[in-house]
N, C-alpha and C positions, 0 to 999 in steps of 0.2 A: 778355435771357432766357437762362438758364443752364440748358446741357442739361449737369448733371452727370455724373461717374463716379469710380468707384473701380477700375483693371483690375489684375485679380490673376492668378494663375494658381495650381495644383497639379499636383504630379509623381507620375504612380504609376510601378510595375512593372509590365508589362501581361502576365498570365500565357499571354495569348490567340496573343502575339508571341516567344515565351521571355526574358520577363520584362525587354522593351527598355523603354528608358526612354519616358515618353511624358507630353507637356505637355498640362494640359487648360486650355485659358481661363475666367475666372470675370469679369464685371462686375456691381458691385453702382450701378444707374442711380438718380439722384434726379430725380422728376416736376419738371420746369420751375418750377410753379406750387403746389404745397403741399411740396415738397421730400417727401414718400413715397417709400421705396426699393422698388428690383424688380432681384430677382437674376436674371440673365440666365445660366442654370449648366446643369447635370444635363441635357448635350447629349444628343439622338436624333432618330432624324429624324420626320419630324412624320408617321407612318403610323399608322392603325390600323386592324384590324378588326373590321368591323362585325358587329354579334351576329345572330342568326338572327329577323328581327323577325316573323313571322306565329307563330316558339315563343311571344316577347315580348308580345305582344300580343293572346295566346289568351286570353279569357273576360273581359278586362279591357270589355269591350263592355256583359254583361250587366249589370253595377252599376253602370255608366258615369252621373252624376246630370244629366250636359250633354249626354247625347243626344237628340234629339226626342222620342219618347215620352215622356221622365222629368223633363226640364226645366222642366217647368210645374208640375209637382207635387213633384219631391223636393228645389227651391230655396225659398232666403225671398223675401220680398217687404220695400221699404224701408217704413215708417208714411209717412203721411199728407202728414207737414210736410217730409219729406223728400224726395220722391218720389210725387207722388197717383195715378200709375197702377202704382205697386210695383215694375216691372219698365221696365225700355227693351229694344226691341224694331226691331232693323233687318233687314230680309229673313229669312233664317234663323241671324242671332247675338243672342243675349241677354244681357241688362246686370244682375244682381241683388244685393245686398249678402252679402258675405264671412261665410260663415256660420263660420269660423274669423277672424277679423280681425285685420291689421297696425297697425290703426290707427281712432281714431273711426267712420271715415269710410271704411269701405274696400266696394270690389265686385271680382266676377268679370265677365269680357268672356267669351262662348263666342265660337271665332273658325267660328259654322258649324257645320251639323250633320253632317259626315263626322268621324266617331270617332277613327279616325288617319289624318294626312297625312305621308307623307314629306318629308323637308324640302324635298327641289330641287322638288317638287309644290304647296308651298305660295305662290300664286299674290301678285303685287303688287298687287292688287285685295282680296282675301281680307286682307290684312294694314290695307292703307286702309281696306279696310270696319270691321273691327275698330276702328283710332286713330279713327274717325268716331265710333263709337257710343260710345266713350268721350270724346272731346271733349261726345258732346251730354248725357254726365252731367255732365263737369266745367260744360259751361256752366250747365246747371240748376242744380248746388251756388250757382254764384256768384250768379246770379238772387236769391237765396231769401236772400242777404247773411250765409250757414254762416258760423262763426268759425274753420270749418277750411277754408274756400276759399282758403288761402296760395299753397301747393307742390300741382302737380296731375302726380301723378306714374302714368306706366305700368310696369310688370315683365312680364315675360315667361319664364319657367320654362321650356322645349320639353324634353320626354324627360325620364325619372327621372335620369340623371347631373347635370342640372340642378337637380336636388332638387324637379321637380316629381311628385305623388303620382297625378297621372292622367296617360293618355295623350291623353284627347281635348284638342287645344290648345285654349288660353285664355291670356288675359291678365287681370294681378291693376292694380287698377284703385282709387287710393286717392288723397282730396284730403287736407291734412295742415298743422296749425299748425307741424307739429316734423320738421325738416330730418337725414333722415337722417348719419350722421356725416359721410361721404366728402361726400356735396353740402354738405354746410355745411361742412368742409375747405376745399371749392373756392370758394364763395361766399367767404367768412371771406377765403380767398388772394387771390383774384380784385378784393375791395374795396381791400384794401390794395396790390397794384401798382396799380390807376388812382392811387389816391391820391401812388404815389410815382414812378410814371412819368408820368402822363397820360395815357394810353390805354388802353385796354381788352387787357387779355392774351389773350381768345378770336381777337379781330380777329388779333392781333399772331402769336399762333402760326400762324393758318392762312396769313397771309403768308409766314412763316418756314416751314412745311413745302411750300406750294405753287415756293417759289423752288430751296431745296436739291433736293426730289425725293427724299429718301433713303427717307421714309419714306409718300409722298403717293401714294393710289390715284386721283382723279379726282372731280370736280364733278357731282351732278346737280341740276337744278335751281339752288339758293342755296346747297346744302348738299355742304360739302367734306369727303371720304371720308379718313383715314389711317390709319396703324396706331399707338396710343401708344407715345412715347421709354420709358417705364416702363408696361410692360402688365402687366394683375391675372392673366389668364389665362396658362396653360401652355402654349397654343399662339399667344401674343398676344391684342389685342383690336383691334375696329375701332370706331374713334372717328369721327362725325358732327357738323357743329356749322353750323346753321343761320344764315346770315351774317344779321344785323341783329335777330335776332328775343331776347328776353329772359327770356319765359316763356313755356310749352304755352298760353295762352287766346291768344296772337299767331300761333300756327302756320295756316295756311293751307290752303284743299283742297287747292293746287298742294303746299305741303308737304309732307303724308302722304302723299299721291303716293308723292313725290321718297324720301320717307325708304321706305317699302315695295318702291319699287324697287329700292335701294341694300342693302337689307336681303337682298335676293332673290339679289342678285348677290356678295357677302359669304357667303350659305350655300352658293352654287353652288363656290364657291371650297374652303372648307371641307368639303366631302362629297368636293371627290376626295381630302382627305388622310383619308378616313373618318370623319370625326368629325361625327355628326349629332345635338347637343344644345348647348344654349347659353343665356344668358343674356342678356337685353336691359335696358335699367334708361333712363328718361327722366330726364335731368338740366334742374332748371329752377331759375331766378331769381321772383324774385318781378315785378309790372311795370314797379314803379318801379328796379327795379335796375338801371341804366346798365355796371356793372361787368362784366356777366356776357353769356351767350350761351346757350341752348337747344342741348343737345348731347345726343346721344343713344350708348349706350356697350354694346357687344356683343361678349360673351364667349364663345368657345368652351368646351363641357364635354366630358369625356371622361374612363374610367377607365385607371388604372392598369396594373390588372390585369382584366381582362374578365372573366376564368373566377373571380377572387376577387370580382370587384365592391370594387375598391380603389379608393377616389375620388381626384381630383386635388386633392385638397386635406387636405394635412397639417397636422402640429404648427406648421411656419413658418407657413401659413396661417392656422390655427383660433387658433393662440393669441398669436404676434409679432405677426399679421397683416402679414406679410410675405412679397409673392408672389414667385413661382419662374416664368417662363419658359424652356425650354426650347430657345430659337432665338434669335436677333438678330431684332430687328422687322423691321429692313432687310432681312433675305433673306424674312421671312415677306412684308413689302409685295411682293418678287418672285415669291411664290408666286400670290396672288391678283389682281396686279396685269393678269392678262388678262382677266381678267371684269369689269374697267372699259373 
């Protein structure tokens, strides 16, 4: 396994010092397992502040279409063959098809009818309850033998820095013949080391990060917590990977649990460097895929510029597709690492 790099450096003047010399580190890291680069550059420390959320969140209530009142009436319903009661329904979250859609086959999950939750308030139960009522879509797709029951995949939007367009939480909730890029990068990578090592690379990494330490936050359940060698996000990411399990219809109650709880303790970590929005994304194999492992992949968001509303995500982003972090993963696993 090849934890690549490239380390360079640059020299300014630093006008701040009367123009003493001053070295700044750059490493351009290649992902283990699809060789993708991530610059590890454009150091600062990993603070922000957080914007004034009851200004943020003023009247976004009234139009809200996932609040209780409005839910039953300002969503669709799935036809017949898809879906014969239209909607799924667990306690107070609701399951409905994507009235804007990623895909054939795509739904909304409301996680609950409280309109905003702050992050650290968002409970490990509230999150399981959610992966529940989207496992019991995904398993009715598969029942009904859909030609899109492939890849059963979850997203999670939290807060508009995440490019999500409401505030009341939800998850985007979509079964799929067609593998997004990065998961079939990874699949695609993943096939070919079994084939030329003989073992499964998810297994192999989590041995290699649980042994070094450098970048390993801790085990719940089956499923081992790190921070990626080459993270997508600015302020890193936290990587999960379900030891034995292949694809989302193999995950378990104990699972979603496990992953809700870890989820919990990962936001808790990131709220003290202020940063309260983020990205979640379910990575899965198909069942017959021996190569691969059920990982789950959680991105911090956060602006720029607060008062400009500058996103963390530029031209190397949007267009090389080529991420920028901000920090060593290594020192970001020391930041979060007491909330394991």
């Amino acid at each position: 396994m090849n934890f690549g790099v490239v380390k360079k450096e640059t020299v300014v003047l630093n006008p701040r010092k009367n123009m003493a010399r001053r070295t700044i580190p750059i490493e351009i890291r290649k992902d283990p397992l699809t060789g993708r680069t991530s610059r590890i550059c454009h150091f600062m420390k990993l603070q922000w502040e957080k914007p004034d959320f009851e200004k943020l969140i003023e009247g976004t209530e009234a139009m809200c279409p996932f609040c209780p009142d409005k839910v039953m009436t300002l969503t669709p319903c799935f036809p017949e063959e898809i879906l014969p009661e239209g909607r799924l329904i667990i306690d107070d979250m609701v399951l409905f098809p994507n009235i804007a859609p990623y895909d054939g086959l795509g739904a909304v999950a409301t996680m609950g009818d409280r309109h905003y939750i702050p992050m650290t308030e968002i409970d490990p139960e509230r999150i399981a309850g959610a992966f529940r009522l989207a496992m019991a879509f995904f398993r009715n797709i598969q029942n009904t033998g859909h030609p899109e029951s492939v890849y059963h995949m979850i997203n999670w939007n939290y807060m508009p820095p995440s490019g999500s367009s409401l505030i009341h939480p939800h998850l985007q909730v979509f079964s799929s013949s067609s593998a997004p890029n990065l998961m079939r990068e990874e699949l695609e990578a993943a096939k070919t080391y079994m084939e030329s090592y003989g073992t499964n690379y998810w297994d192999d990494l989590i041995q290699h990060e649980m042994s070094f330490e450098e970048r390993y936050l801790g085990t719940v359940g089956r499923t081992a917590w790190f921070i990626p060698y080459a993270p997508m996000g600015v302020a890193g990411d936290v990587l999960a990977i379900v030891e034995g399990v292949r694809s989302t219809l193999e995950l378990t109650a104990d699972d979603l649990a496990d992953l809700a709880e870890g989820l919990t303790r990962v936001m808790t970590g990131y709220d003290k460097m202020g940063i309260y929005s983020f990205n979640m994304n379910f990575f899965t194999g198909r069942a017959e895929d021996e190569f691969t492992r059920f990982h789950l992949l959680f991105s911090p968001r956060t602006f720029f510029n607060q008062a400009l509303g500058t996103p963390d995500n530029g031209a190397l982003r949007n267009l090389y597709n080529e991420t920028v972090c901000m920090a060593f993963p290594e020192a970001i696993k020391d930041m979060l690492k007491s909330d394991f």
